[in-house]
BAMI-327455 format. One record per residue: residue number from 1; residue in three letters; x, y, z of N, C-alpha, C in turn. Coordinates in steps of 0.02 Angstrom, whole numbers, plus 50000, padded with zeros to 5 digits. Layout:
N
<NUM ALA <X Y Z> <X Y Z> <X Y Z>>
...
//
This chain:
182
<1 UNK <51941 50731 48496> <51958 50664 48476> <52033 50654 48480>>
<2 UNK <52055 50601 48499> <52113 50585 48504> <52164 50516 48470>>
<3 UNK <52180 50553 48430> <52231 50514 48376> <52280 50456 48418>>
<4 UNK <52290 50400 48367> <52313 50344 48410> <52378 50349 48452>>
<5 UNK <52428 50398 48403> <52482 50418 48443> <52453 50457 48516>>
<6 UNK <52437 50481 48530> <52405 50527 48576> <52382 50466 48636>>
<7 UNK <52341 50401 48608> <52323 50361 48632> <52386 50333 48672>>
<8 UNK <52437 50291 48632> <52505 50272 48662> <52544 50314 48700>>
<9 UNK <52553 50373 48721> <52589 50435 48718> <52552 50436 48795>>
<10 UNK <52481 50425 48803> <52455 50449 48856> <52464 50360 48909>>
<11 UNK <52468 50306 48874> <52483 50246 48910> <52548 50252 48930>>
<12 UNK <52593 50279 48895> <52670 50297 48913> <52679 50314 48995>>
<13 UNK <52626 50361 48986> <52640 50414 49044> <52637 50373 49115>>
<14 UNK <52557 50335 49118> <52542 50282 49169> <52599 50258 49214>>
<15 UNK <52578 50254 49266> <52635 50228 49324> <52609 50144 49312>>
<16 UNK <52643 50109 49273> <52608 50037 49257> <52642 49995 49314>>
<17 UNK <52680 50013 49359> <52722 49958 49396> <52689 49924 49461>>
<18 UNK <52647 49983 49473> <52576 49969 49499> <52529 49892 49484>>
<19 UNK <52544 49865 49401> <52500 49819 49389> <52538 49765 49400>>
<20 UNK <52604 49754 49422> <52649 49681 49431> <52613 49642 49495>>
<21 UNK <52577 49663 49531> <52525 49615 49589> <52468 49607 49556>>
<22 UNK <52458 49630 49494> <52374 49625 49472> <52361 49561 49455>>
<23 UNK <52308 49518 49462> <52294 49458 49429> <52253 49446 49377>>
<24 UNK <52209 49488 49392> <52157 49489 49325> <52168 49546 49281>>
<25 UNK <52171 49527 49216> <52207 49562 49145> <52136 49567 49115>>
<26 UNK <52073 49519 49108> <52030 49506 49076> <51998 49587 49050>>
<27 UNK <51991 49576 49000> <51973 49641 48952> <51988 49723 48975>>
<28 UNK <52057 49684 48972> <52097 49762 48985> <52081 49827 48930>>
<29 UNK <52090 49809 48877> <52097 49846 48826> <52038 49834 48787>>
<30 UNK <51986 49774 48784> <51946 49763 48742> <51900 49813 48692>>
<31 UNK <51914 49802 48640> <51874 49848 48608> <51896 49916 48607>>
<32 UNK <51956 49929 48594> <52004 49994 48590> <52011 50005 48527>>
<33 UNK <51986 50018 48495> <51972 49996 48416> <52037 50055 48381>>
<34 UNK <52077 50107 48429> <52094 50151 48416> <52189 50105 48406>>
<35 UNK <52188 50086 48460> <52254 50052 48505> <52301 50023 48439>>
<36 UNK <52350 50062 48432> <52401 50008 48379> <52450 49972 48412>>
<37 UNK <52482 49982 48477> <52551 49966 48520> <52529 49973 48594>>
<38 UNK <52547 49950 48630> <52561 49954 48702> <52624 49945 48724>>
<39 UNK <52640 49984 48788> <52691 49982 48818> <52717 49914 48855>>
<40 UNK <52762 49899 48873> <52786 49842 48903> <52771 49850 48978>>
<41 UNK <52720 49805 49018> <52717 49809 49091> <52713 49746 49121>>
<42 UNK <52709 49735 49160> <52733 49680 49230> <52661 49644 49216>>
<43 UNK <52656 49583 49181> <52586 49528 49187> <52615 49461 49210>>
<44 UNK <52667 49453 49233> <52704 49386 49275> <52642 49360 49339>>
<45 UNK <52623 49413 49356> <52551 49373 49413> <52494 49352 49407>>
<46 UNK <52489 49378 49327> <52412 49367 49300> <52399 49305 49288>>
<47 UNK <52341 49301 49303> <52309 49200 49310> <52259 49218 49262>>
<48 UNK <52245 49288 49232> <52188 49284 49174> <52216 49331 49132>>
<49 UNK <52224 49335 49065> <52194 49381 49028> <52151 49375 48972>>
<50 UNK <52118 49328 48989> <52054 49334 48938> <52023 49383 48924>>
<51 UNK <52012 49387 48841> <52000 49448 48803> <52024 49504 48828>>
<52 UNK <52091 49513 48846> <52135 49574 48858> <52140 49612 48806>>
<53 UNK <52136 49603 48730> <52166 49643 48675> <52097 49618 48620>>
<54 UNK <52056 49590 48660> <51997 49570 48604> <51959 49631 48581>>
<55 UNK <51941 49625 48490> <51936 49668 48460> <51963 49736 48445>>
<56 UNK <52042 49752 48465> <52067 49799 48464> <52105 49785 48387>>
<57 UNK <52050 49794 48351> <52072 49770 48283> <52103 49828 48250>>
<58 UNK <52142 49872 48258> <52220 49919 48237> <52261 49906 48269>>
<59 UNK <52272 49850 48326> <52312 49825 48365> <52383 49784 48321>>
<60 UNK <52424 49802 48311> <52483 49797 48245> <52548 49743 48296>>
<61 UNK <52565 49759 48340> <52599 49730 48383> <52594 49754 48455>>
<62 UNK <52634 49694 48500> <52614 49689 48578> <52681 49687 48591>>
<63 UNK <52710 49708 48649> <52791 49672 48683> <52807 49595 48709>>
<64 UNK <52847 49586 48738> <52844 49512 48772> <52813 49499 48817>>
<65 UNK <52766 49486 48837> <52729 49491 48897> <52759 49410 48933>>
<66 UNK <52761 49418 48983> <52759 49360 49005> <52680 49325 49062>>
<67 UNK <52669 49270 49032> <52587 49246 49063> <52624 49172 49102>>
<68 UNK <52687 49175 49156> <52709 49132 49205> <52639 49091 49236>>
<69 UNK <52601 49159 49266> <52563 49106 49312> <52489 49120 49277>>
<70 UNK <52469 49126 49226> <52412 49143 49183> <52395 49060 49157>>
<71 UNK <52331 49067 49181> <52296 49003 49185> <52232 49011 49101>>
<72 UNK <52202 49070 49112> <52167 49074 49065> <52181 49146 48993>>
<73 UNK <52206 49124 48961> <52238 49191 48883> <52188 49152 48827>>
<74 UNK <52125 49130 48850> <52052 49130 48801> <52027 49203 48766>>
<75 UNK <52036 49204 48709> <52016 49259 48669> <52061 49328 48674>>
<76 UNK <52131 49315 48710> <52155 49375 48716> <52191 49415 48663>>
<77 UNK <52178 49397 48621> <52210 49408 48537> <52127 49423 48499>>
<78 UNK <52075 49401 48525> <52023 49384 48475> <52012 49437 48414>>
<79 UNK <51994 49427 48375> <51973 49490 48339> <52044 49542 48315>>
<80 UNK <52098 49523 48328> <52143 49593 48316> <52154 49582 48222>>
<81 UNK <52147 49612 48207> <52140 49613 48147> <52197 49621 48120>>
<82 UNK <52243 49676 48116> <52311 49696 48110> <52382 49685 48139>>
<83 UNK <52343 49619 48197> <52397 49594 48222> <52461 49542 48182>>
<84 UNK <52506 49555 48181> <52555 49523 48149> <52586 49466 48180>>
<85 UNK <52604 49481 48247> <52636 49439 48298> <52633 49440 48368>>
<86 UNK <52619 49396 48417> <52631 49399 48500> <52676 49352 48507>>
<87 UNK <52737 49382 48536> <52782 49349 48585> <52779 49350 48629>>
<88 UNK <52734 49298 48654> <52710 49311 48709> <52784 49258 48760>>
<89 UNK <52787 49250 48818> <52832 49202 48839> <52796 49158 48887>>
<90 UNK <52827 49121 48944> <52805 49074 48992> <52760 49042 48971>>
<91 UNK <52721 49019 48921> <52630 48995 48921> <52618 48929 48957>>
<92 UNK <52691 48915 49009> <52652 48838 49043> <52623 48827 49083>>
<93 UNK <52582 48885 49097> <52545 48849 49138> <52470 48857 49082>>
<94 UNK <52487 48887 49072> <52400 48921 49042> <52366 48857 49004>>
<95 UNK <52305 48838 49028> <52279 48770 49012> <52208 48791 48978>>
<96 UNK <52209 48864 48951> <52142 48861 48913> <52176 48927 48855>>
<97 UNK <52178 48899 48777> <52202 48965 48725> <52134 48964 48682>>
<98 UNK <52067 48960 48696> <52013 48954 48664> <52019 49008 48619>>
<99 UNK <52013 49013 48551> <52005 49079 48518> <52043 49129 48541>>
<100 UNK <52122 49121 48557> <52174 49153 48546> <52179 49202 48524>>
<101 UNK <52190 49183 48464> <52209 49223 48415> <52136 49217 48346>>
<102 UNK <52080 49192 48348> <52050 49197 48326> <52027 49256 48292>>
<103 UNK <52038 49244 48204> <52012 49323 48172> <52079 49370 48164>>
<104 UNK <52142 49333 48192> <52193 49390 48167> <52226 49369 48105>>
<105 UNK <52196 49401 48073> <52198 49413 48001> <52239 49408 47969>>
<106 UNK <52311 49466 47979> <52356 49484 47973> <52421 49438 47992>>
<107 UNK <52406 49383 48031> <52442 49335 48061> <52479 49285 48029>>
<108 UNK <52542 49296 48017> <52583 49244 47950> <52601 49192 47974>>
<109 UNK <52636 49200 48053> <52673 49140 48068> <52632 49143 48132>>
<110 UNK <52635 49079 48156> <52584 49094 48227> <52677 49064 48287>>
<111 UNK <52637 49098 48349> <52696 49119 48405> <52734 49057 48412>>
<112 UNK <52795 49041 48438> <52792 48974 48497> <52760 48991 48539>>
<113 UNK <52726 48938 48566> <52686 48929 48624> <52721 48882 48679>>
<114 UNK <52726 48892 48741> <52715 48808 48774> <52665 48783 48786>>
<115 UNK <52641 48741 48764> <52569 48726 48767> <52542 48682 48798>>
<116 UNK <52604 48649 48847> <52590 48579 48879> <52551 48569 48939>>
<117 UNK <52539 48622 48960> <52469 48619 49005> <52393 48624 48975>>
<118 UNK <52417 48659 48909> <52351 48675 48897> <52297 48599 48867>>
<119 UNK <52218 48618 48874> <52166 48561 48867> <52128 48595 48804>>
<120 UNK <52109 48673 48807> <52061 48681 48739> <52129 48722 48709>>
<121 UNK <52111 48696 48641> <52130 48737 48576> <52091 48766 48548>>
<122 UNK <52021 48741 48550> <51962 48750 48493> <51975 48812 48474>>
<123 UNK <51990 48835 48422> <51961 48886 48376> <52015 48922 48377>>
<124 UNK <52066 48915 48419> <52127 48966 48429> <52165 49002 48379>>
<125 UNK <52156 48967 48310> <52190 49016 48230> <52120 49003 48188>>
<126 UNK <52064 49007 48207> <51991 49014 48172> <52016 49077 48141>>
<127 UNK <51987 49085 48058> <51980 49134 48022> <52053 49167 48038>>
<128 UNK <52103 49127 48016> <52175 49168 48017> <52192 49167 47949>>
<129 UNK <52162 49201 47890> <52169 49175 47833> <52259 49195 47793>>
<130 UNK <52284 49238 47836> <52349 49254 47815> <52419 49186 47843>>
<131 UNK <52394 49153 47883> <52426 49107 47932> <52460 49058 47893>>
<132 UNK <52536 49044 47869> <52561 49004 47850> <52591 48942 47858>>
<133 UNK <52636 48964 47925> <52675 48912 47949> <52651 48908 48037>>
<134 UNK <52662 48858 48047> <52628 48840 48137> <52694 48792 48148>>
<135 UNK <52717 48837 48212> <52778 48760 48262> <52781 48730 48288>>
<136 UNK <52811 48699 48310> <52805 48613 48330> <52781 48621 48396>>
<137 UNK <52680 48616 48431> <52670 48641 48473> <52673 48565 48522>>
<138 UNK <52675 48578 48599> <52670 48507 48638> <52607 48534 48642>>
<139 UNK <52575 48459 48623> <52511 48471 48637> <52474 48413 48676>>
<140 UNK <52508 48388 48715> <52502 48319 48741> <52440 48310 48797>>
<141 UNK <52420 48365 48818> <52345 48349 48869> <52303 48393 48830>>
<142 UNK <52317 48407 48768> <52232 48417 48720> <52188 48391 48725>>
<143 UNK <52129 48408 48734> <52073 48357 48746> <52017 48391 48696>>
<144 UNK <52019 48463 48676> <51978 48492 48626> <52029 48563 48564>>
<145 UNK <52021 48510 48533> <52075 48562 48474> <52021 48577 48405>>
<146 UNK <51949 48578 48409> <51884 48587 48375> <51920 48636 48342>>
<147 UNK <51918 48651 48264> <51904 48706 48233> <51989 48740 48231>>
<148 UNK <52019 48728 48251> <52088 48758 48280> <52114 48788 48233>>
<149 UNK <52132 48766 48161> <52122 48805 48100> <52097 48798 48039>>
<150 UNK <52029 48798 48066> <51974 48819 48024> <51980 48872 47993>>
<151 UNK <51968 48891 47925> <51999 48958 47900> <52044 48959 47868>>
<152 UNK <52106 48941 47899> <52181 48970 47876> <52183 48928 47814>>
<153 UNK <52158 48982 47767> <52142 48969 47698> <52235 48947 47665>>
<154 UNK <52270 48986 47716> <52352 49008 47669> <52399 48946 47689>>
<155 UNK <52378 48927 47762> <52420 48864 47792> <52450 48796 47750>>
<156 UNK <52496 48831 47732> <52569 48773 47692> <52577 48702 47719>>
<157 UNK <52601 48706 47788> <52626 48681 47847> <52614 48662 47910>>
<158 UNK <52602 48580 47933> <52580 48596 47996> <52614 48533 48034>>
<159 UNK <52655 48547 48082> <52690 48490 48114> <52654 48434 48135>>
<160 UNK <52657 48360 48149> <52627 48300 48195> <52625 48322 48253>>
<161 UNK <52567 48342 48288> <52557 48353 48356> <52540 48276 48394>>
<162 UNK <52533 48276 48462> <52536 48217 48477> <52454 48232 48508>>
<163 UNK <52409 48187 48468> <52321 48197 48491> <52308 48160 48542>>
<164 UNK <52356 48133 48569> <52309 48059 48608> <52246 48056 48647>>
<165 UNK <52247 48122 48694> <52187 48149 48736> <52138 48184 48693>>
<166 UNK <52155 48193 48646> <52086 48222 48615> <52030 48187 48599>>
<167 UNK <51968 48211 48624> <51914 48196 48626> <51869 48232 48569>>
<168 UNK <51880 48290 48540> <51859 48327 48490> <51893 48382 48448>>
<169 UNK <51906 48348 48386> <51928 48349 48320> <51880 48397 48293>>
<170 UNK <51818 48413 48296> <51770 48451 48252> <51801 48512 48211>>
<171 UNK <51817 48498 48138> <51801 48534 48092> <51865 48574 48104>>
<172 UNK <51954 48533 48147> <52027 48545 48151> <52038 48595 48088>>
<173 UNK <52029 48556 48028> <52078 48591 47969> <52042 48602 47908>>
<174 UNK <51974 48616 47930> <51904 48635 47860> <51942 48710 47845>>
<175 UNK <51937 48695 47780> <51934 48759 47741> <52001 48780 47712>>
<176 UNK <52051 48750 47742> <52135 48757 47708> <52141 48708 47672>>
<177 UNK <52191 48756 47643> <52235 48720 47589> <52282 48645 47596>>
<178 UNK <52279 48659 47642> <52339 48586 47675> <52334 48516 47662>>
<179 UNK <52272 48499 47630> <52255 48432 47620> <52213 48447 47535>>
<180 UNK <52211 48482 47494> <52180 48496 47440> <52233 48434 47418>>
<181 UNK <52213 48413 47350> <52219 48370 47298> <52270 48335 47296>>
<182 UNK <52255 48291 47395> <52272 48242 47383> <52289 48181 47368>>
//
């Protein structure tokens, strides 16, 4: 059996420069239940990484990745349980963050995003019950932000996004604190 350091230690080693032409990221790591860190490698070409890091719930932190030409980062956070933070960079093009970050637990402040391509939000800070503060996201071709933070029992704070395209609202801000007794 091999201990998580052992785990990182042996990703170290990997010739990763190899993956800067790769396009598809999609469940790279999924379900690594072991995984606390990853190394920093070349995802500037990726047009997917959906559920790349889903359920790698000892997953504690990620590097800067950059998702330039990444169209779909649906569920690529899902499930991390111990995740604290993704800095992630570039996000303009990416036009789908469905369940993001959904289920990360551990999650206080959620990332900047650019978000101005993106169309679904739905569910993207679902069950983030540690989640306090959220930043001022562009959210101007939303068309489904369903459920978005549902959960985030802890959420203080949440900027005026601009809804105009949205078509479904379902069940945005059930279950937080943000609108109690007022």
């Amino acid at each position: 059996e091999y201990s998580t350091s052992d785990l990182y230690r042996f990703l170290c080693t990997l010739d990763l420069s190899e993956l800067a032409t790769a396009t598809d990221f999609s469940s790279m790591f999924s379900a690594n239940y072991y995984l606390t860190n990853v190394p920093l490698f070349n995802t500037s070409s990726a047009t997917t990484t959906m559920s790349m890091f889903a359920n790698c719930i000892a997953l504690m932190s990620v590097p800067q990745f950059s998702l330039s030409s990444c169209t779909n980062a649906s569920m690529m956070f899902y499930n991390c349980n111990a995740l604290t933070a993704a800095p992630l960079q570039n996000t303009g093009n990416v036009t789908n963050m469905k369940q993001m970050f959904y289920k990360c637990t551990s999650m206080t402040t959620a990332p900047s995003l650019d978000m101005g391509s993106v169309t679904s939000h739905a569910y993207m800070f679902q069950n983030c019950p540690a989640l306090r503060t959220v930043p001022q996201y562009n959210m101007i071709n939303c068309e489904d932000c369903g459920a978005m933070f549902n959960g985030c029992s802890s959420l203080v704070t949440l900027p005026v996004f601009n809804y105009s395209k949205v078509t479904s609202f379902g069940s945005l801000l059930s279950s937080t604190k943000m609108y109690n007794d007022c």
